[in-house]
TIRO-2110 file (N, C-alpha, C; in Angstrom, 1 decimal):
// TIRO-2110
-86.5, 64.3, 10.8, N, 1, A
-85.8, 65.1, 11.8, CA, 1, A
-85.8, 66.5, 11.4, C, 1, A
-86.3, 67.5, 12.3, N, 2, A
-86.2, 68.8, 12.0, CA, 2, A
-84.9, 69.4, 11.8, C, 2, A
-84.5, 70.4, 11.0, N, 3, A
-83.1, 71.2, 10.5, CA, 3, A
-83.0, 71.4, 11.8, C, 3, A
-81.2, 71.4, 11.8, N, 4, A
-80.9, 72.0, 13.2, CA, 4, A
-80.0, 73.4, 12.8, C, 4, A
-80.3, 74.5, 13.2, N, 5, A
-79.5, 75.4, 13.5, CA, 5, A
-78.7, 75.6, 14.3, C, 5, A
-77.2, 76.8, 13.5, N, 6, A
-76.4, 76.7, 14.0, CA, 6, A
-75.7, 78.0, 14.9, C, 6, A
-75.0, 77.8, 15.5, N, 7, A
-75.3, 79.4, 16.5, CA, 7, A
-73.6, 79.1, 16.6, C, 7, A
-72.7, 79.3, 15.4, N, 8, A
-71.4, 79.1, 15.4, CA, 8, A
-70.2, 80.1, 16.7, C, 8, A
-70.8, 81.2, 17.5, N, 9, A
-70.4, 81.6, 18.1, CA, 9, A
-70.0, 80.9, 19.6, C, 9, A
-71.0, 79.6, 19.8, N, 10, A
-71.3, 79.4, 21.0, CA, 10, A
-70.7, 77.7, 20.5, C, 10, A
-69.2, 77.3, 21.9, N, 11, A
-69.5, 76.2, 21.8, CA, 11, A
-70.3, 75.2, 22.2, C, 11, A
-71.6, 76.0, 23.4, N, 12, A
-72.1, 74.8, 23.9, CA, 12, A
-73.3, 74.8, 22.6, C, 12, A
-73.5, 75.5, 21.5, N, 13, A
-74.1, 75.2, 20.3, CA, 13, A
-74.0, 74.1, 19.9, C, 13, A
-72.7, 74.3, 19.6, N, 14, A
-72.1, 72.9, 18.8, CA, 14, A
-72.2, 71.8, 19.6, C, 14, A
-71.7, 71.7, 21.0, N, 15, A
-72.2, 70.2, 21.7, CA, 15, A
-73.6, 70.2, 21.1, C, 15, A
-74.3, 71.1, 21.4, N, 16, A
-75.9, 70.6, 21.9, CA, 16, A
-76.6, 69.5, 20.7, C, 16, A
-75.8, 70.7, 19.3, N, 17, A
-76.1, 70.1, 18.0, CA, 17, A
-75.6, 68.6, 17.9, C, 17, A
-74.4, 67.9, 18.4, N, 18, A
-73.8, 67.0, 18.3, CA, 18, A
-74.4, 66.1, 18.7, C, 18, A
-74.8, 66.4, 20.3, N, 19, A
-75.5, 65.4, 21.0, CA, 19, A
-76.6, 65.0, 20.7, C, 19, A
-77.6, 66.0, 20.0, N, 20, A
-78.9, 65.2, 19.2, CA, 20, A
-78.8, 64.5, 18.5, C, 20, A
-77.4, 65.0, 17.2, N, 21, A
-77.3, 64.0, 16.2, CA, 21, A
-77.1, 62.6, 16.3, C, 21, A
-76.3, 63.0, 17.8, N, 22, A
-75.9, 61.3, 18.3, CA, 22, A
-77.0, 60.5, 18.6, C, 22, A
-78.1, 61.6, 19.6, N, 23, A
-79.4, 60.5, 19.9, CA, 23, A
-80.0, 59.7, 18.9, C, 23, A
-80.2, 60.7, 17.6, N, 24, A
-80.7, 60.7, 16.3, CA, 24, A
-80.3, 59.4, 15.9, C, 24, A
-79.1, 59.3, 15.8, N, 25, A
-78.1, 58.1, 15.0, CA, 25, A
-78.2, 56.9, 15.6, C, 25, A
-78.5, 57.4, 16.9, N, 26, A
-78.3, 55.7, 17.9, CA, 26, A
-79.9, 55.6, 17.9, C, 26, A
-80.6, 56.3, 18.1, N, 27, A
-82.2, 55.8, 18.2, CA, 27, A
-82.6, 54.9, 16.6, C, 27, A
-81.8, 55.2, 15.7, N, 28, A
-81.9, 54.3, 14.4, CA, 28, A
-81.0, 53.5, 14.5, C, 28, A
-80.2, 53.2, 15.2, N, 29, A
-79.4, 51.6, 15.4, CA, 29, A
-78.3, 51.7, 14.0, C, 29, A
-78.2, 53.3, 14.0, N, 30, A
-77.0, 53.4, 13.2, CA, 30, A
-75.6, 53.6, 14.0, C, 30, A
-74.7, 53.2, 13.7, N, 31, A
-73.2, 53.0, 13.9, CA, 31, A
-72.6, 53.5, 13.2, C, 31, A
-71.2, 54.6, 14.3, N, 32, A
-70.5, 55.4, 13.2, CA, 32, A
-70.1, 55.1, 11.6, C, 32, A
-70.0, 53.6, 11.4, N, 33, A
-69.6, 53.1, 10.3, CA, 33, A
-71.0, 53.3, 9.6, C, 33, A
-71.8, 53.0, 9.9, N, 34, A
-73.2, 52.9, 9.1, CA, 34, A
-73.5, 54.2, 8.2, C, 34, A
-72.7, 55.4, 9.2, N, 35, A
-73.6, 56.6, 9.3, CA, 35, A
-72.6, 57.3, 8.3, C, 35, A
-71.3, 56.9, 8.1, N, 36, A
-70.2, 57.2, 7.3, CA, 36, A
-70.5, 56.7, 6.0, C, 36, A
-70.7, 55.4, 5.9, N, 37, A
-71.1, 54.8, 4.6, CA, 37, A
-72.5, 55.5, 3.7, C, 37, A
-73.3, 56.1, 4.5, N, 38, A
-74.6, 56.4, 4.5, CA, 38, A
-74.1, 57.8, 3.5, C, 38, A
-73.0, 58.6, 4.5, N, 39, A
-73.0, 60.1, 4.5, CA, 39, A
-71.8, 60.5, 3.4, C, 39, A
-70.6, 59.9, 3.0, N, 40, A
-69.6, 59.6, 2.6, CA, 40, A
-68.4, 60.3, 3.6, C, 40, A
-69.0, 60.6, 4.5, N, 41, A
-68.0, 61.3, 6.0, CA, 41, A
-67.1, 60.5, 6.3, C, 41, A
-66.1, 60.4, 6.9, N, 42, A
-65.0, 59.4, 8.2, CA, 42, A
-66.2, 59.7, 9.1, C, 42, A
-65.5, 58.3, 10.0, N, 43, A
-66.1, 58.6, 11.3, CA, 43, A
-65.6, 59.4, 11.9, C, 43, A
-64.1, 59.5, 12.0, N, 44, A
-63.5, 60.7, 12.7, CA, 44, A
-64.2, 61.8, 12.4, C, 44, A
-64.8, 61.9, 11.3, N, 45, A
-65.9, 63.2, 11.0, CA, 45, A
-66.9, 63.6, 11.7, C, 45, A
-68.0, 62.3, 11.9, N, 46, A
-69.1, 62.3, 12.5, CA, 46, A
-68.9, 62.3, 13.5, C, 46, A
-67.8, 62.1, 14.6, N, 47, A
-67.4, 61.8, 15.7, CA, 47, A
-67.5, 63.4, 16.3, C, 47, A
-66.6, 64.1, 15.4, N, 48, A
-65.9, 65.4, 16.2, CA, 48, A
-67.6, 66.4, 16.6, C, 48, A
-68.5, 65.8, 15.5, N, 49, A
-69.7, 66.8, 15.1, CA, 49, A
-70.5, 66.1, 16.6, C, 49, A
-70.0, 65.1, 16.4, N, 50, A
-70.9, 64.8, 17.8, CA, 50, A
-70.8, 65.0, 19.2, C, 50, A
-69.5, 64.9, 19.1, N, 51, A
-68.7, 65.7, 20.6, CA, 51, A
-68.9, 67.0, 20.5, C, 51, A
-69.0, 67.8, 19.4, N, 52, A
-69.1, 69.3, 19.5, CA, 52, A
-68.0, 70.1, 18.9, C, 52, A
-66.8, 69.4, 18.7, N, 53, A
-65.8, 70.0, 18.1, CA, 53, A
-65.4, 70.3, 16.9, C, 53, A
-66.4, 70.0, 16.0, N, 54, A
-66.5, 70.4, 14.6, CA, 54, A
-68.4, 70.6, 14.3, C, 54, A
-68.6, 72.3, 13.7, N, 55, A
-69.9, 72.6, 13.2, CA, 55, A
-69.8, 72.5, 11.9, C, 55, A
-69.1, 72.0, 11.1, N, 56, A
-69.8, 72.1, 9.7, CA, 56, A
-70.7, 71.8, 8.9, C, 56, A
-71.0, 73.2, 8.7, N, 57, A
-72.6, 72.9, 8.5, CA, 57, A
-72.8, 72.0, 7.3, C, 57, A
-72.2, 71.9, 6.5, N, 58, A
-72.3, 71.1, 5.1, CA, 58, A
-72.5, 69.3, 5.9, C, 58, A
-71.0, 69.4, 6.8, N, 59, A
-71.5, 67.4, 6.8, CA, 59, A
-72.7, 67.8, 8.1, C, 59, A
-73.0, 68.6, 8.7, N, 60, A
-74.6, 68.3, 9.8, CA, 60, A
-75.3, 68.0, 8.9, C, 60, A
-75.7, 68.9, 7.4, N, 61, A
-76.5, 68.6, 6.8, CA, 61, A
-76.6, 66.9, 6.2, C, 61, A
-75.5, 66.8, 5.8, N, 62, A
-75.2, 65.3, 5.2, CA, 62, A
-75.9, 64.5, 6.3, C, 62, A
-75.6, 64.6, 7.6, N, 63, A
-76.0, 63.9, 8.6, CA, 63, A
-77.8, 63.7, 8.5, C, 63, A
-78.0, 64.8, 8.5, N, 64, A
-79.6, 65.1, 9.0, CA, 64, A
-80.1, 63.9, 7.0, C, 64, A
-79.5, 64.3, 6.5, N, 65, A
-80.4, 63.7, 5.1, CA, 65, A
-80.3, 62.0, 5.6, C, 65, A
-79.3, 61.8, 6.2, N, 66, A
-79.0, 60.4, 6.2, CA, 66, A
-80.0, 59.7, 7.3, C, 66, A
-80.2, 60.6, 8.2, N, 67, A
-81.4, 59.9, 9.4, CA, 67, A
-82.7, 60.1, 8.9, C, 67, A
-82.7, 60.7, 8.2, N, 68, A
-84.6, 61.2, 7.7, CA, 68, A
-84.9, 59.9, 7.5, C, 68, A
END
C-alpha cells in the first residue's frame, strides 16, 4: 500500500484517508478486531481513523504496516 498523506487542515482529508484505509482493510478480509490485534490499536481507534475523526498519524502509520 502506498504512504498516505496527511493534509491535517482539511476534514474531508481525513475522511478521504479513512475510507481508503477501510477499503484496504476489508479488501484483506481484515476485521476491526483483526486489524487491532495486528496494530496494538482499539478498534474504537481504527474506527474513528476510518470515519475520519481521528488523523493520527502515528496509528495511520501502524495501520498501513499492518496491510502491507
Amino acid at each position: 500500500m502506498d504512504h498516505v498523506y496527511i493534509e491535517t487542515s482539511s476534514d474531508d482529508a481525513g475522511k478521504a484517508v479513512g475510507s481508503r484505509l477501510r477499503e484496504a482493510r476489508i479488501a484483506r478480509s481484515y476485521s476491526l478486531e483483526d486489524l487491532a490485534l495486528a496494530t496494538g490499536l482499539t478498534e474504537a481507534e481504527i474506527s474513528a481513523i476510518e470515519v475520519g475523526t481521528s488523523i493520527d498519524a502515528l496509528h495511520i502509520e501502524r495501520i498501513e504496516h499492518a496491510l502491507c
